[in-house]
N, C-alpha and C positions, 0 to 999 in steps of 0.2 A: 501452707494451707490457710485460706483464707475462714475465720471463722464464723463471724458477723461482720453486718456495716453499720455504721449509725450516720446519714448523712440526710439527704434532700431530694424527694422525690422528683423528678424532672421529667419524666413520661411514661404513660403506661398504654401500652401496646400486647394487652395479653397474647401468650403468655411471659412476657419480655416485660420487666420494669427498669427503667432508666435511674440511677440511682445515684447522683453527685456527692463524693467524699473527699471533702479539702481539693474541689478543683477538678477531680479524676472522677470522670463519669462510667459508671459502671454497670454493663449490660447485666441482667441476673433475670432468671427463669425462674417462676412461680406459680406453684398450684392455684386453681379458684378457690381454694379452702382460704389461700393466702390475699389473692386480688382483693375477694369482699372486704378487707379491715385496711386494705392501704388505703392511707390519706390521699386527699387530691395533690395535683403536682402544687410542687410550692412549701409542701408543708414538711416538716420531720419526720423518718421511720429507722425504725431499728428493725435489720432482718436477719434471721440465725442463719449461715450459709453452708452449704457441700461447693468444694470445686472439685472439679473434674478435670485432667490433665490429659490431653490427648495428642496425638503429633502435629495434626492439623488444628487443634483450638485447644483453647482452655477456656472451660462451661464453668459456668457460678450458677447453683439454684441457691434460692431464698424462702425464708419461711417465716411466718409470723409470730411461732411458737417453737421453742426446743426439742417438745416432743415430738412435733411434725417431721423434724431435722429428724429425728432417732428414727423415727417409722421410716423416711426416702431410705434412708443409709439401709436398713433392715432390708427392703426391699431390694435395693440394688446387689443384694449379696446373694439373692435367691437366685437359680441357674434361668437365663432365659428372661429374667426383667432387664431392662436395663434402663437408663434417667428418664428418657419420653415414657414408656410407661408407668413407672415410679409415680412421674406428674399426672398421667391420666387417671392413675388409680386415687394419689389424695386430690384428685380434684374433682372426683364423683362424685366423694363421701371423706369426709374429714377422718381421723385419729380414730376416735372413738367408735364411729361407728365400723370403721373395718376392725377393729378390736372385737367390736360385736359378732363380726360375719367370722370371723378365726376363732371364737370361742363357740359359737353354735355351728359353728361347721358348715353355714351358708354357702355353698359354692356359686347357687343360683346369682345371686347377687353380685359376686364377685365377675361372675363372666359375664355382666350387663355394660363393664367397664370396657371400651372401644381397647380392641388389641388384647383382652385376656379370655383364651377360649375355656374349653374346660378340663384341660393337662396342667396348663399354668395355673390355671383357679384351685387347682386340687393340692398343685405344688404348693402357692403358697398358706394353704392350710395346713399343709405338713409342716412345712420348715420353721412357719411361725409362731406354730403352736405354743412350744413351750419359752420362746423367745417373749412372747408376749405379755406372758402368763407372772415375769415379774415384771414385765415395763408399764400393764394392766393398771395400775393406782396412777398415772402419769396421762394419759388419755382419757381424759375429762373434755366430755362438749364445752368450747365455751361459745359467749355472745359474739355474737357477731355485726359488725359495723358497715352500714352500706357504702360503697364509695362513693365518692362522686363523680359524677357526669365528666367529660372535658371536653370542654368544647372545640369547635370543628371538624370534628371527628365523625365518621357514620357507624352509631353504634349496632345499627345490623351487622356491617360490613365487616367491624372488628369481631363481632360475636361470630360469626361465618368461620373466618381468619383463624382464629382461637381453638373454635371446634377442631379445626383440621389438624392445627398444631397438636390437639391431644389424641390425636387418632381418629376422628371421623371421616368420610368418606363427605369429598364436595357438595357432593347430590343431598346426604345423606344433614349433613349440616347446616344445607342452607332449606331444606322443609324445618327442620327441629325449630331451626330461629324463626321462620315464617309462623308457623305453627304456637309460638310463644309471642312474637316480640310487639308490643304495642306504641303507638305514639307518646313521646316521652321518654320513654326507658331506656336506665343506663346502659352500657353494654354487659356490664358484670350480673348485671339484674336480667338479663337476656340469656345470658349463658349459665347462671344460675337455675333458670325453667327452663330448659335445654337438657342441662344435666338431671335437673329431677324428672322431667318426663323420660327419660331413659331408666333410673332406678325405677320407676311406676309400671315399664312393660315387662309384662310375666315371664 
């Protein structure tokens, strides 16, 4: 089991970060809780990992934080999530605030997240309740760092891309980014107001 990496960012490709350690370039899946704090490529990150073992692949998700890792892990154990939804879920709404939605019992909020209706939303209010309930002091907001840009890249097109990877529907992902995304803006900054105009509809 791979547990972290500490190397050299080399591309990012939400939700896919390229990640070089001693030479061995390493594909790893990342929530937008996690995109927003990666450095540009070029520079050093340390990311907490789950790998996944499959017949056909072996999956590495990445996180910017420990307790992010413990939250996927928690989720993936509840019946009917599994790693793509995991991601869609910390990429809506970070640690803490799904902390908030299982401790007040928000279901609404929870089925705003693309792929969670309101069976699963109920589930993981049940299962995580008291699961949470000591991991609770560990789920703390913290600051958050904007990435940077990379250039030659079209970061509608990656925002679009992104969306769909976490569950959005094509149609559906390419109004959100139209509807957000201005001249200038990163793609992470795109998919950022993407994902909060989806937590804003009732």
């Amino acid at each position: 089991m791979i547990g972290w990496l500490s190397g050299v960012v080399r591309a990012k490709r939400p939700p896919l970060v390229l990640v070089e350690v001693q030479g061995v370039g390493y594909e790893v899946e990342a929530p937008m809780t996690t995109f927003y704090e990666l450095p540009s490529a070029g520079q050093p990150v340390v990311l907490f990992t789950h790998q996944v073992v499959r017949e056909d692949a072996h999956l590495l998700f990445g996180f910017a934080r420990e307790p992010e890792r413990d939250l996927f892990r928690m989720l993936i154990r509840v019946s009917g999530v599994g790693p793509k939804l995991a991601l869609a879920v910390l990429s809506t709404m970070d640690a803490a605030a799904f902390a908030r939605c299982v401790h007040t019992q928000d279901a609404g909020s929870l089925t705003r997240v693309p792929g969670v209706g309101k069976k699963t939303a109920e589930r993981l209010l049940i299962e995580l309740r008291d699961r949470l309930d000591s991991a609770a002091p560990t789920f703390e907001p913290a600051a958050r760092l904007t990435a940077t840009a990379e250039s030659g890249a079209d970061p509608r097109a990656e925002a679009v891309s992104a969306l769909v990877a976490l569950g959005f529907k094509p149609q559906e992902a390419s109004l959100r980014v139209r509807a957000v995304a201005q001249d200038g803006m990163a793609c992470e900054e795109i998919i950022r107001g993407a994902l909060q105009s989806t937590l804003a509809r009732a």
